[in-house]
VEXVO-284857 format. One record per atom (N, C-alpha, C, O): x, z, y; residue in three letters. Coordinates in steps of 0.1 Angstrom, whole numbers, padded with zeros to 4 digits, always signed. Layout:
N
XZYala/...
//
This chain:
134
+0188+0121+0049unk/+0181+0109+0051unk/+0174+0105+0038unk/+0181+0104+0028unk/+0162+0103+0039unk/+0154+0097+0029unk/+0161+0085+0021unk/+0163+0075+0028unk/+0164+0085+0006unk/+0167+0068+0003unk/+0155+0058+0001unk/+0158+0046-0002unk/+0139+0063+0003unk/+0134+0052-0005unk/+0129+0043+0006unk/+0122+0046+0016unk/+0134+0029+0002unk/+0127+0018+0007unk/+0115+0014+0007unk/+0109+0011-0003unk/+0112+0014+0018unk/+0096+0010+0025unk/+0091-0006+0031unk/+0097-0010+0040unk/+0083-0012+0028unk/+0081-0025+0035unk/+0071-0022+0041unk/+0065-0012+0036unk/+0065-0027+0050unk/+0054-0023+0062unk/+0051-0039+0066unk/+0057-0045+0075unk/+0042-0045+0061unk/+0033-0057+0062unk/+0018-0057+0069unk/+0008-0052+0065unk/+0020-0064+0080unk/+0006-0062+0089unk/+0012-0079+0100unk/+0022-0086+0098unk/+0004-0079+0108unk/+0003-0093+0119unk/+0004-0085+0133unk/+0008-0091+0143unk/+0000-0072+0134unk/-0001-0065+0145unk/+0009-0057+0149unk/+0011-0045+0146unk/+0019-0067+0160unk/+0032-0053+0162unk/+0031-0039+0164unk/+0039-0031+0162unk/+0019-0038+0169unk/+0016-0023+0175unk/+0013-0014+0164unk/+0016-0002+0165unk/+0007-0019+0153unk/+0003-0011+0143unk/+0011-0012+0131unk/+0009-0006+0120unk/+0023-0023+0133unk/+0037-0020+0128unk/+0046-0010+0131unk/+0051-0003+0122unk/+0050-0007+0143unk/+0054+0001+0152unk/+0047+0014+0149unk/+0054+0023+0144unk/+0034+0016+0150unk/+0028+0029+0144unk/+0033+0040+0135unk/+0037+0052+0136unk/+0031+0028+0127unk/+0031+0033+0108unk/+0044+0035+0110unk/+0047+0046+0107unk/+0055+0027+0114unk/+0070+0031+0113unk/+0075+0041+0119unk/+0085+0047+0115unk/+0069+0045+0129unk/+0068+0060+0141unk/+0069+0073+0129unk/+0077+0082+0128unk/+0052+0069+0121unk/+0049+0081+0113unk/+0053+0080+0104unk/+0048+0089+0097unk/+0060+0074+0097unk/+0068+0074+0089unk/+0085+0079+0089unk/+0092+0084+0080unk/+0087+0077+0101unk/+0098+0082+0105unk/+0103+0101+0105unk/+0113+0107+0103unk/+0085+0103+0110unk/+0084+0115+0112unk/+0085+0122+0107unk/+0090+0133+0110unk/+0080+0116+0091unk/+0079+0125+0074unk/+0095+0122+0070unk/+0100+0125+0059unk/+0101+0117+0078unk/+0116+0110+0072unk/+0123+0101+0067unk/+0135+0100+0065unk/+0112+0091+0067unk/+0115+0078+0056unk/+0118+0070+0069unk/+0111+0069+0079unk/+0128+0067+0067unk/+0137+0057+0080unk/+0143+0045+0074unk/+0148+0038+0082unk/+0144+0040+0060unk/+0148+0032+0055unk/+0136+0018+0055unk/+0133+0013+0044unk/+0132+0014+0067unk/+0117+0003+0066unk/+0118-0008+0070unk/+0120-0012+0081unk/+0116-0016+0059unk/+0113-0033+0066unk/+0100-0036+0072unk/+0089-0031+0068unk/+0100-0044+0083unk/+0083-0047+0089unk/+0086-0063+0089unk/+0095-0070+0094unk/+0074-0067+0083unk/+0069-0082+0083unk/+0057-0085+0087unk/+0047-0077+0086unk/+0057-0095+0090unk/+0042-0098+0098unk/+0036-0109+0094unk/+0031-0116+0102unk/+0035-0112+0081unk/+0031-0125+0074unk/+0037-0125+0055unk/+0048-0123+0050unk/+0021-0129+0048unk/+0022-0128+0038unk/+0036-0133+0026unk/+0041-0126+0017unk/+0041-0148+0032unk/+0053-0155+0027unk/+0062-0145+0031unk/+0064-0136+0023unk/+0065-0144+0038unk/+0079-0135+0041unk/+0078-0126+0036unk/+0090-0121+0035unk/+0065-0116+0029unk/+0064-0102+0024unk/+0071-0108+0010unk/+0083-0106+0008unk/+0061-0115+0001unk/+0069-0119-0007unk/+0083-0123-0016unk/+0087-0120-0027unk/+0090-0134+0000unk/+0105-0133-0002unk/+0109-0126+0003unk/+0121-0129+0002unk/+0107-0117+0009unk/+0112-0104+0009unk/+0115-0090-0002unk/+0125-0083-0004unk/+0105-0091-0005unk/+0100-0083-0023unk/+0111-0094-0031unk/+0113-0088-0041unk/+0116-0103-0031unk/+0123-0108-0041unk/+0133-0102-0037unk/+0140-0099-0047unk/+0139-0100-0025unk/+0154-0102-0022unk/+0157-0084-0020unk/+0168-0080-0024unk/+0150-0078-0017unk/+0151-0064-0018unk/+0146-0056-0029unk/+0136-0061-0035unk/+0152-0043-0033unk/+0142-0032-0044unk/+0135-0026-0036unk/+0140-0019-0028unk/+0124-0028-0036unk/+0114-0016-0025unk/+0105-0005-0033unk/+0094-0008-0038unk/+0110+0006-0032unk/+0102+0017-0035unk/+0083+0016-0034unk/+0075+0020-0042unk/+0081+0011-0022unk/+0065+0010-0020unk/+0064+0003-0009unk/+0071+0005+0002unk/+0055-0005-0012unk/+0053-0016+0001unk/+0032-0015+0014unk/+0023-0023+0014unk/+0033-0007+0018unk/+0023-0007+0029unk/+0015-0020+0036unk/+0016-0022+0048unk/+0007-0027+0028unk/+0001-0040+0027unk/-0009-0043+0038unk/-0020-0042+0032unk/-0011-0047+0050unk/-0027-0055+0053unk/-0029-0064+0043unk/-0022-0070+0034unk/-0049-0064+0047unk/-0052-0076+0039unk/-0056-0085+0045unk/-0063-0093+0039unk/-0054-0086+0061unk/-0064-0098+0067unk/-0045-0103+0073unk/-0039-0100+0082unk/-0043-0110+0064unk/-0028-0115+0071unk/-0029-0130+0078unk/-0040-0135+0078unk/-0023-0136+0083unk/-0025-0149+0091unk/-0025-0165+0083unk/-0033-0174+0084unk/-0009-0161+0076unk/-0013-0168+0068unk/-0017-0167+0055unk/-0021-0178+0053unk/-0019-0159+0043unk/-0020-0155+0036unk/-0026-0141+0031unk/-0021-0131+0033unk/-0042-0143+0024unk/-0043-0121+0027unk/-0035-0117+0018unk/-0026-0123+0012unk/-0039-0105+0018unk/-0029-0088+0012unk/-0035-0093-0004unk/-0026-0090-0013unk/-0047-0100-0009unk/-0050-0096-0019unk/-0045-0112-0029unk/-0050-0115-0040unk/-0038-0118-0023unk/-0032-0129-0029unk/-0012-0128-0027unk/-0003-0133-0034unk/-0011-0117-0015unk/+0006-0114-0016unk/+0004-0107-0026unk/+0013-0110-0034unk/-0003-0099-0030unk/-0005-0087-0041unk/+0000-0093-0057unk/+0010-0090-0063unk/-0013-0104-0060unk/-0008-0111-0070unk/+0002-0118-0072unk/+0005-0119-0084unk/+0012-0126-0058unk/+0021-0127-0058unk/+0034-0124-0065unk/+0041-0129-0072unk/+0033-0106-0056unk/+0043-0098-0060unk/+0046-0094-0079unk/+0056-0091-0086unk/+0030-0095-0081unk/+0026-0089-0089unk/+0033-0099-0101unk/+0034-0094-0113unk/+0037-0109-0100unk/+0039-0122-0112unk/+0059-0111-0114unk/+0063-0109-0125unk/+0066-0106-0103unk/+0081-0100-0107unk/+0080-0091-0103unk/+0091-0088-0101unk/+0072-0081-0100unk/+0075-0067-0097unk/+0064-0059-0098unk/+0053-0065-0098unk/+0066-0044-0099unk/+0057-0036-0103unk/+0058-0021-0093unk/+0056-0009-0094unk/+0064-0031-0081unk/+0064-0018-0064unk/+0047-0014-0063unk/+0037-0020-0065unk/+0050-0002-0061unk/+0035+0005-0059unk/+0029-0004-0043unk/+0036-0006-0033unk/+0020-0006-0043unk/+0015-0012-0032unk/+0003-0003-0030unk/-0003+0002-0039unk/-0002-0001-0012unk/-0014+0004-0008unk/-0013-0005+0003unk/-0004-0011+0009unk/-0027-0005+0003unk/-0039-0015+0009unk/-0038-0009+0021unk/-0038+0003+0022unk/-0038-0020+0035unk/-0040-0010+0049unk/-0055-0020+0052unk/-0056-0032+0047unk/-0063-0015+0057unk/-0074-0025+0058unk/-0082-0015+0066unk/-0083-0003+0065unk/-0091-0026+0079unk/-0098-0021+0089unk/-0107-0025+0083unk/-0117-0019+0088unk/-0114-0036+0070unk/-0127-0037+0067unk/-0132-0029+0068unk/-0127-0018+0072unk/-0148-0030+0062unk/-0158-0021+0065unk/-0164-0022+0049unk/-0175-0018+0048unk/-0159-0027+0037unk/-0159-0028+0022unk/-0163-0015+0019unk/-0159-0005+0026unk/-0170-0014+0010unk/-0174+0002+0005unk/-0163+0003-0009unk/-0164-0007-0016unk/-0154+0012-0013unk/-0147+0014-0023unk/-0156+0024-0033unk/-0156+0036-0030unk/-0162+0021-0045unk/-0173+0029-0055unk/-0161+0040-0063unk/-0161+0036-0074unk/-0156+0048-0063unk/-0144+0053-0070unk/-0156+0059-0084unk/-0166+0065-0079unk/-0157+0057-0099unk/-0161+0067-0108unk/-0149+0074-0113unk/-0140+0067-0118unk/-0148+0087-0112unk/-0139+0097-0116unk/-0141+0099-0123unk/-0130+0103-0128unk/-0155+0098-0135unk/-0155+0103-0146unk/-0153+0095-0156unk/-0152+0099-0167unk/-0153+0081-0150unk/-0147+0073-0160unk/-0133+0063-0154unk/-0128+0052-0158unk/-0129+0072-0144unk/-0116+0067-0144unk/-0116+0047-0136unk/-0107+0038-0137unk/-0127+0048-0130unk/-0127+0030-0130unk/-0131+0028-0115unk/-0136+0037-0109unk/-0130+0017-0107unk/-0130+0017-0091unk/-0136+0006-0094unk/-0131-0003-0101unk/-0151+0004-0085unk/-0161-0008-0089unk/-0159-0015-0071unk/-0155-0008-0061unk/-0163-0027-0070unk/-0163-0033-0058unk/-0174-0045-0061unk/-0172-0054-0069unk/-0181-0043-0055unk/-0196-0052-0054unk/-0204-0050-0070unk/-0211-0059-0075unk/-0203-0044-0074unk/-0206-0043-0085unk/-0195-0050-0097unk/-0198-0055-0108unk/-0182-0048-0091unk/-0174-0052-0104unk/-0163-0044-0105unk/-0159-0038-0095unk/-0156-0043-0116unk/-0147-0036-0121unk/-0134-0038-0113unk/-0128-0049-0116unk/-0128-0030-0104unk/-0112-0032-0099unk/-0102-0029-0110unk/-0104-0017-0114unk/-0094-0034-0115unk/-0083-0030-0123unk/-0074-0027-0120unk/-0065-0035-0117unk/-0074-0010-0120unk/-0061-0003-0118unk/-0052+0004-0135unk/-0056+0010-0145unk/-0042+0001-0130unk/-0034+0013-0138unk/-0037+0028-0139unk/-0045+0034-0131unk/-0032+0033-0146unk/-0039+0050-0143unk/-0031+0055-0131unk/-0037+0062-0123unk/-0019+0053-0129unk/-0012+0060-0120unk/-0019+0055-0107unk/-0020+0064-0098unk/-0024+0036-0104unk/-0026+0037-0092unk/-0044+0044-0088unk/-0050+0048-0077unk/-0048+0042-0103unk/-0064+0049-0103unk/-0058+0066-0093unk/-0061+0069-0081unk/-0053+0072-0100unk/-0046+0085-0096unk/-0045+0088-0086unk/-0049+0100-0084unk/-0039+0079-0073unk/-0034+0079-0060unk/-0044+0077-0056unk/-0050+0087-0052unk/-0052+0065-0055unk/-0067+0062-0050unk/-0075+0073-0049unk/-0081+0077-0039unk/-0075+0080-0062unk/-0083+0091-0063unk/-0080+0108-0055unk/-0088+0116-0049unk/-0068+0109-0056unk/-0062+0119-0047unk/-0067+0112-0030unk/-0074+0119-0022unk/-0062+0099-0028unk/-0061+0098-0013unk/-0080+0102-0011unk/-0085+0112-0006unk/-0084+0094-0016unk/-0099+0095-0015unk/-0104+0110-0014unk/-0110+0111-0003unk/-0103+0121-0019unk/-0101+0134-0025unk/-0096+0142-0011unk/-0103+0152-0007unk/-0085+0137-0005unk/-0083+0142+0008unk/-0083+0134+0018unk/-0072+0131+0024unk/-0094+0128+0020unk/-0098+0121+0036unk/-0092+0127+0043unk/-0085+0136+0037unk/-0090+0126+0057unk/-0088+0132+0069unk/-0078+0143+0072unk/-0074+0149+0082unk/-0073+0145+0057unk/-0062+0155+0059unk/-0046+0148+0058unk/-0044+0137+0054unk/-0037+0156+0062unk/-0022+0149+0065unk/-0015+0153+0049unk/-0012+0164+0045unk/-0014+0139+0042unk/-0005+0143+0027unk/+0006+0140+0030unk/+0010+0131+0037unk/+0011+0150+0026unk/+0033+0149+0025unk/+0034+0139+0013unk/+0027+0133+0005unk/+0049+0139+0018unk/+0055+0130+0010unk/+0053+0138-0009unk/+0052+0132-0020unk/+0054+0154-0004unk/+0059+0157-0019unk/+0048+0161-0028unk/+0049+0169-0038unk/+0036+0154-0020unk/+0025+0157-0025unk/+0026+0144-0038unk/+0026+0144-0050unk/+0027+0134-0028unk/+0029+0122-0036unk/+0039+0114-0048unk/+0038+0105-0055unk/+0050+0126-0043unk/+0060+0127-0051unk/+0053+0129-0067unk/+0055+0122-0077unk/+0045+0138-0067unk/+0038+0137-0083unk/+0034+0130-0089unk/+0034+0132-0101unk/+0027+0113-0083unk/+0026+0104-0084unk/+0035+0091-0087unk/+0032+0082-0094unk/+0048+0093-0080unk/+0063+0085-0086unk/+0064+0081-0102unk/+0074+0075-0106unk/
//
């Protein structure tokens, strides 16, 4: 059995339920699911979570203010789940991820991940692909 802890934050049981299905699949059975930004947060306080699976249109609170939240005591890798329709600009050659014409600030590792997921659209990544990323 997988040890790493997963949080799974979304408003939609069904696409709670989902992601925990296919996740189960790859192995990772260790998952919390929340349905609201406050709770992701004291949650992230009260548990160590390996990586936390974020919406950003949450009910009370979006993904991109739990983010900063988390962000003031912890340094859990977070990815964005998002049905927007936002264009993400990735420059690879300079390493920098623009949105509306402005600079996103990533770390290199999470530039990295962005860049790989981007890199293989539509294909199914293993866990131990991402494992290089850890």
């Amino acid at each position: 059995m997988n040890r790493y802890k997963i949080m799974l934050v979304d408003d939609e049981p069904d696409i709670l339920d989902l992601l925990e299905k296919a996740l189960n699949i790859e192995g990772f059975y260790n998952i919390t699911k929340i349905d609201n930004g406050i709770s992701a947060v004291i949650t992230c306080k009260e548990i160590h979570l390996d990586i936390i699976i974020l919406d950003v249109m949450l009910p009370d609170i979006d993904g991109y203010e739990v983010c900063k939240k988390i962000r003031e005591f912890s340094h859990c890798p977070i990815l964005f789940l998002s049905s927007k329709n936002d264009e993400l600009m990735i420059d690879t050659d300079g390493c920098r991820v623009m949105k509306n014409n402005k600079e996103i600030g990533l770390t290199a590792r999470e530039f990295e991940i962005l860049r790989y997921l981007a890199e293989n659209l539509g294909r199914v990544i293993s866990r131990e692909c991402l494992q290089v990323y850890r």
